[in-house]
MARLUM-912714 format. One record per residue: residue number from 1; x, y, z of N, C-alpha, C in turn. Coordinates in nm, 3 decimals, decimal comma, always signed. Layout:
N
(NUM; (X; Y; Z); (X; Y; Z); (X; Y; Z)) ...
This chain:
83
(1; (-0,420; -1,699; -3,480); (-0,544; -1,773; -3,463); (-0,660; -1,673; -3,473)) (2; (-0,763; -1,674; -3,565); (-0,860; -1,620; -3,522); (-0,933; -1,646; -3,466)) (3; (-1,089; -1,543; -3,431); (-1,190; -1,584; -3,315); (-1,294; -1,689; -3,350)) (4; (-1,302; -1,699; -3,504); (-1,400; -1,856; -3,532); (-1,296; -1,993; -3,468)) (5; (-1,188; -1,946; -3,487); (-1,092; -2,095; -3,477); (-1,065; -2,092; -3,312)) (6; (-1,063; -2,003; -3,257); (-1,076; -2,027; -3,115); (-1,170; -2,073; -3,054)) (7; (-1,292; -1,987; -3,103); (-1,415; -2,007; -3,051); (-1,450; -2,178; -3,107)) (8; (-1,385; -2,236; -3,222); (-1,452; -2,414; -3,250); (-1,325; -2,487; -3,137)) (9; (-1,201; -2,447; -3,097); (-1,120; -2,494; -3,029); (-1,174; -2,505; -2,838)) (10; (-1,224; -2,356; -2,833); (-1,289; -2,359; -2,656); (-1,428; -2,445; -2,653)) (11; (-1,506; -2,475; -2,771); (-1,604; -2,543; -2,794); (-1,574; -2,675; -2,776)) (12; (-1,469; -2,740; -2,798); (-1,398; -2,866; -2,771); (-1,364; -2,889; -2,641)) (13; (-1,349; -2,839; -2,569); (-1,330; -2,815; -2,397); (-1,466; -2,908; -2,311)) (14; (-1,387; -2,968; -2,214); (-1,548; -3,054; -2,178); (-1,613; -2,947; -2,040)) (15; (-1,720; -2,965; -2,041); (-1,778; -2,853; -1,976); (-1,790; -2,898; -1,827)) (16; (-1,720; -2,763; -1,723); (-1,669; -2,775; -1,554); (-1,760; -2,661; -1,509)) (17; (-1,861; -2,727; -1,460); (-1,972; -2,666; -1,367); (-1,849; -2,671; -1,242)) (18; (-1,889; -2,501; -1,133); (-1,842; -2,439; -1,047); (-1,965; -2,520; -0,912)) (19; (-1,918; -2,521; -0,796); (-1,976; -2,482; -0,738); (-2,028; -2,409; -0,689)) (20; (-2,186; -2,384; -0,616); (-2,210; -2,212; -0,590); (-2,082; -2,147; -0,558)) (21; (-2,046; -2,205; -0,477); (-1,910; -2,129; -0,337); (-1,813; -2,099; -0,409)) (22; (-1,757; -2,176; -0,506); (-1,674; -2,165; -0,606); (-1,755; -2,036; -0,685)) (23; (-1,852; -2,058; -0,772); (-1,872; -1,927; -0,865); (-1,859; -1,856; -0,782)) (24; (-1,906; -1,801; -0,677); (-1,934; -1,710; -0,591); (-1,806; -1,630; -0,563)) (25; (-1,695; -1,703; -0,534); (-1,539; -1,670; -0,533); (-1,497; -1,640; -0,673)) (26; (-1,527; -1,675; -0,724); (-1,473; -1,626; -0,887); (-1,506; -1,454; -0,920)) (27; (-1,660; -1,484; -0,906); (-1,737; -1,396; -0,898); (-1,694; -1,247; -0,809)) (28; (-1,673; -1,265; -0,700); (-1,597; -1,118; -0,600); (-1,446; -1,146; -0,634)) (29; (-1,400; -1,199; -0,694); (-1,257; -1,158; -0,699); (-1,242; -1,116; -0,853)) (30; (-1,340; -1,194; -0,950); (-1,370; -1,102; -1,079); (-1,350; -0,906; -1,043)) (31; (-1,523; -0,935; -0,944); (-1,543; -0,744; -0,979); (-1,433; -0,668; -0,885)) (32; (-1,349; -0,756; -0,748); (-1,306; -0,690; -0,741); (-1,141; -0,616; -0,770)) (33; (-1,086; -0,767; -0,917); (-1,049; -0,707; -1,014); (-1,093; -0,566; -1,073)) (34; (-1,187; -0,580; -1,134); (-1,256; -0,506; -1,220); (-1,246; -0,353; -1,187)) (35; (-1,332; -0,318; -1,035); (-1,288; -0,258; -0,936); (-1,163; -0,166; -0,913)) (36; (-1,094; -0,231; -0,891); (-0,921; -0,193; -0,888); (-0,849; -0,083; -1,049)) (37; (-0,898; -0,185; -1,117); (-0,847; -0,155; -1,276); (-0,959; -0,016; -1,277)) (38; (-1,069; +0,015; -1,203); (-1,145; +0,132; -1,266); (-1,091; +0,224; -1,217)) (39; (-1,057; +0,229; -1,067); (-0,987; +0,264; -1,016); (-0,825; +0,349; -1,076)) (40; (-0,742; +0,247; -1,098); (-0,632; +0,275; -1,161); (-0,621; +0,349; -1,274)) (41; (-0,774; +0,350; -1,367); (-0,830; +0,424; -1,440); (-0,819; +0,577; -1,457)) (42; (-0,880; +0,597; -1,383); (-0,895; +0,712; -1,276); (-0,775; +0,782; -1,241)) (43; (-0,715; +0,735; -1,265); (-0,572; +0,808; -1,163); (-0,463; +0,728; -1,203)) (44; (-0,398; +0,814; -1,316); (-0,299; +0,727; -1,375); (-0,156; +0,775; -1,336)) (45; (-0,140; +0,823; -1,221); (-0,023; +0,842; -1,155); (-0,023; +0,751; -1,064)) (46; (-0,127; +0,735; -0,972); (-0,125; +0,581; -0,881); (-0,158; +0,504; -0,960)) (47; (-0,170; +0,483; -1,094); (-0,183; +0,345; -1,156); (-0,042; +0,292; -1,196)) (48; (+0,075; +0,407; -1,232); (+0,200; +0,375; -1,284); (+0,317; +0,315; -1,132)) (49; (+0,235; +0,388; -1,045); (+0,276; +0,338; -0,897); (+0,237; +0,177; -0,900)) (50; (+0,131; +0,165; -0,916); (+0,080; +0,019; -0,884); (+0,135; -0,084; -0,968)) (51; (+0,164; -0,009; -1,106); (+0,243; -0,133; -1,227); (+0,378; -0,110; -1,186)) (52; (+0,416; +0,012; -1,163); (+0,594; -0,045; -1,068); (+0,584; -0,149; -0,966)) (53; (+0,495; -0,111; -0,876); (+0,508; -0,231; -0,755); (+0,498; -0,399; -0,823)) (54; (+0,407; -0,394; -0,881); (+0,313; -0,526; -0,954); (+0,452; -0,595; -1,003)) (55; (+0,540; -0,531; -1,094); (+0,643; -0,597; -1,177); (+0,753; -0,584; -1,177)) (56; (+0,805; -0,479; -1,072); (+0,905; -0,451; -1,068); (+0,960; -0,450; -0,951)) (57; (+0,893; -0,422; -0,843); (+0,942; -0,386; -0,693); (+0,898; -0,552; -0,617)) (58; (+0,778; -0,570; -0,604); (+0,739; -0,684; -0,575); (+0,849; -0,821; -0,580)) (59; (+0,902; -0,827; -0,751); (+0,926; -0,943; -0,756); (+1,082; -0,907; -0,720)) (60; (+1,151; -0,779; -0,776); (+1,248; -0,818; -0,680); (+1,298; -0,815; -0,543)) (61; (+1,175; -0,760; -0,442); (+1,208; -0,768; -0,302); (+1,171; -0,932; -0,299)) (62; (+1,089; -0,999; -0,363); (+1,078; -1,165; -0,367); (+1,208; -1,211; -0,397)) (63; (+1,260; -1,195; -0,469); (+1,362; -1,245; -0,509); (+1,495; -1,272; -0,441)) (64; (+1,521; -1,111; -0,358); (+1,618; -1,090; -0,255); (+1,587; -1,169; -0,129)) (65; (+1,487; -1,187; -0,085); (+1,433; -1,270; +0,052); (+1,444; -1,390; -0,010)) (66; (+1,424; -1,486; -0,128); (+1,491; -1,621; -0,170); (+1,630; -1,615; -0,148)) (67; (+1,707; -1,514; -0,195); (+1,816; -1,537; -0,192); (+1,906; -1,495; -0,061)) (68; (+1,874; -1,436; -0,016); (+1,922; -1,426; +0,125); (+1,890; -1,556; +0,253)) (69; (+1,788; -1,597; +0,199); (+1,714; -1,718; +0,279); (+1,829; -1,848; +0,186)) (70; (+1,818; -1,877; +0,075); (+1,955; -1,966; +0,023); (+2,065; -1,941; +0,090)) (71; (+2,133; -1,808; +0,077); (+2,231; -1,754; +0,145); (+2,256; -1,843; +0,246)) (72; (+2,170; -1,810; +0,365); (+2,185; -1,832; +0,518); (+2,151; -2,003; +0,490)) (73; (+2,074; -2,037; +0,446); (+2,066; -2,212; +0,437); (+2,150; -2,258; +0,383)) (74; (+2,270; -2,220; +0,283); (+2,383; -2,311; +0,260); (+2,529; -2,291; +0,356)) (75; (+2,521; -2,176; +0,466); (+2,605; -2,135; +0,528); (+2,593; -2,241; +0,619)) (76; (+2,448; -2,239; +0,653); (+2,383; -2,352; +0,759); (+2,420; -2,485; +0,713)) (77; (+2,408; -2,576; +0,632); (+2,440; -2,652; +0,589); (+2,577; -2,692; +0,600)) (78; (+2,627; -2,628; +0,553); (+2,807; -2,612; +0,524); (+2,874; -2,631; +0,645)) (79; (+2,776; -2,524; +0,779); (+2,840; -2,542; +0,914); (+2,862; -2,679; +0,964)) (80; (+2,709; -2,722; +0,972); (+2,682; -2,843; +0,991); (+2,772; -2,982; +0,963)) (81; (+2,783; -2,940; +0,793); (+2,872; -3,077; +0,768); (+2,987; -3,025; +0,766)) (82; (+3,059; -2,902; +0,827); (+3,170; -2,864; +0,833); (+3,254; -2,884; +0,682)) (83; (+3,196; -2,845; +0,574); (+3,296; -2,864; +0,449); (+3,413; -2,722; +0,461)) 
């Protein structure tokens, strides 16, 4: 896709006014995106730290606490109806 054909496609979009409170939240969690990434910039040994955690560590300590939490809820279950 190019950027004329995007740009006549986002032009087709019906237009969603924010509320202040709303922009306002967009707005500090924008810069302090922005922020972070200049940051990480800066220091690309704690930035390779931060993309391990972000994608790699994060989701699978998430993952292990689902499944340990399944774990123990079908044991629970099972007790219950004694299968």
């Amino acid at each position: 896709m190019i950027p004329d054909d995007l740009d006549r496609r986002l032009s087709g979009l019906p237009p969603l006014d924010a509320t202040p409170a709303a922009a306002a939240r967009i707005l500090r969690r924008g810069q302090a995106v922005l922020a972070r990434e200049r940051l990480l910039a800066a220091t690309p040994r704690r930035a390779a730290m931060v993309r391990a955690w972000d994608v790699v560590l994060e989701p699978a300590l998430a993952s292990g606490a689902v499944a340990v939490y399944l774990g123990w809820m079908v044991l629970t279950v099972r007790g219950l109806l004694q299968l």
